[in-house]
Structures are given as C-alpha cells and as structure tokens.
N, C-alpha and C positions, 0 to 999 in steps of 0.2 A: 269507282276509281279505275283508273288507266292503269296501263299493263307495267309503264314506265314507275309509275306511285308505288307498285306496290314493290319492285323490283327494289327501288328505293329505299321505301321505308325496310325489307329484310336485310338489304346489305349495313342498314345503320345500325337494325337490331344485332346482327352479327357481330359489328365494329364493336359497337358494347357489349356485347356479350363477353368477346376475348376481349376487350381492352380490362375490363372489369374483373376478370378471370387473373391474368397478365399481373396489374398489379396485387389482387391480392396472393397470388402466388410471390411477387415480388416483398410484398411489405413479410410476408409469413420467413423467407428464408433471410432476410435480412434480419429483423427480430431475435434467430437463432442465432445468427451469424454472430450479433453486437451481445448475446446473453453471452454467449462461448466467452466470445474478448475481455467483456467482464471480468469474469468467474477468470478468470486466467490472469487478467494484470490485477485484481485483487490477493490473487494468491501469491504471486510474484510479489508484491510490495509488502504483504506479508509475511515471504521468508526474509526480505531483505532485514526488513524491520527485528525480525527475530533473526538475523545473525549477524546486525549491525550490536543489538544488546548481550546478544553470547561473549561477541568481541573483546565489549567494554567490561563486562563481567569479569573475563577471564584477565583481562588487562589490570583490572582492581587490584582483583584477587595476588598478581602476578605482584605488583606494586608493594601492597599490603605485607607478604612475606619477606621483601626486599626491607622496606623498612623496619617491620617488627624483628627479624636478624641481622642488623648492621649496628649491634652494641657499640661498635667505636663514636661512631661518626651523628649517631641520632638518640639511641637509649640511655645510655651513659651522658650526652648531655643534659637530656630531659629528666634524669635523676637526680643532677649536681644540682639542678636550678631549685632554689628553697621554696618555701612559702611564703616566708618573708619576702624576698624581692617580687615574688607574685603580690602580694597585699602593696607592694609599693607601689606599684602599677595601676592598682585596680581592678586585676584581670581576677581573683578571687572572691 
C-alpha cells in the first residue's frame, strides 16, 4: 500500500471514529434532555389536573351549602311538594 492509501484510509478511520463518538455523545444528551421535559410536562399536567378538581370540589361544596341554607327559596319548597303529586307524576 502507497503512502497516499494509507494516509487515507486513517483519516477515514478518524472521521468515524469522532463522527460515531459525535453522535453518540449527541443521541446520550438529547435522551436526558427529552426525559427532563417529560418528567416535567407530566408533572405540570398533573398539578393542573389536581387543581382544576380542587376547584370544582370546592365550587360543589360551595354550591351545596348555598342550597342546603336557602330555606325560603329551595327547602321550604321541596318540603310543601307531597307525595301524592310525586305519585302523580310518576317520579315516586
């Protein structure tokens, strides 16, 4: 082999060496990069998640006391209505 060949073929074994080097150093921090983002908009969608439900919870809850203490307007009707016009209904 000529002086040229072999000159050659080291600088190609070089080329691959760092090319191959190159990406795997590339694919390895990329990897960690896209796990972080993960782990991070998974956590983020599940606080949203858990304090979209806090929300409504507390909105229920909120609701719930509003009608269970408005005697005039809600208890006091639901008390006047018999059984009888329920059976007439069908809703009993």
């Amino acid at each position: 082999m000529g002086i040229k060949k072999k000159t050659l073929l080291v600088l190609c074994g070089i080329l691959l060496v760092t090319g191959l080097l190159i990406s795997w150093l590339w694919y390895t921090n990329t990897r960690k990069t896209v796990d972080i983002h993960l782990e991070l908009t998974a956590d983020s969608i599940m606080q949203d998640a858990f304090d979209t439900f806090d929300y409504l919870l507390k909105d229920t809850e909120y609701m719930l006391t509003l009608i269970t203490l408005n005697k005039e307007n809600i208890v006091n009707p639901l008390t006047a209505i018999s059984k009888v016009s329920l059976n007439e209904y069908g809703q009993c």
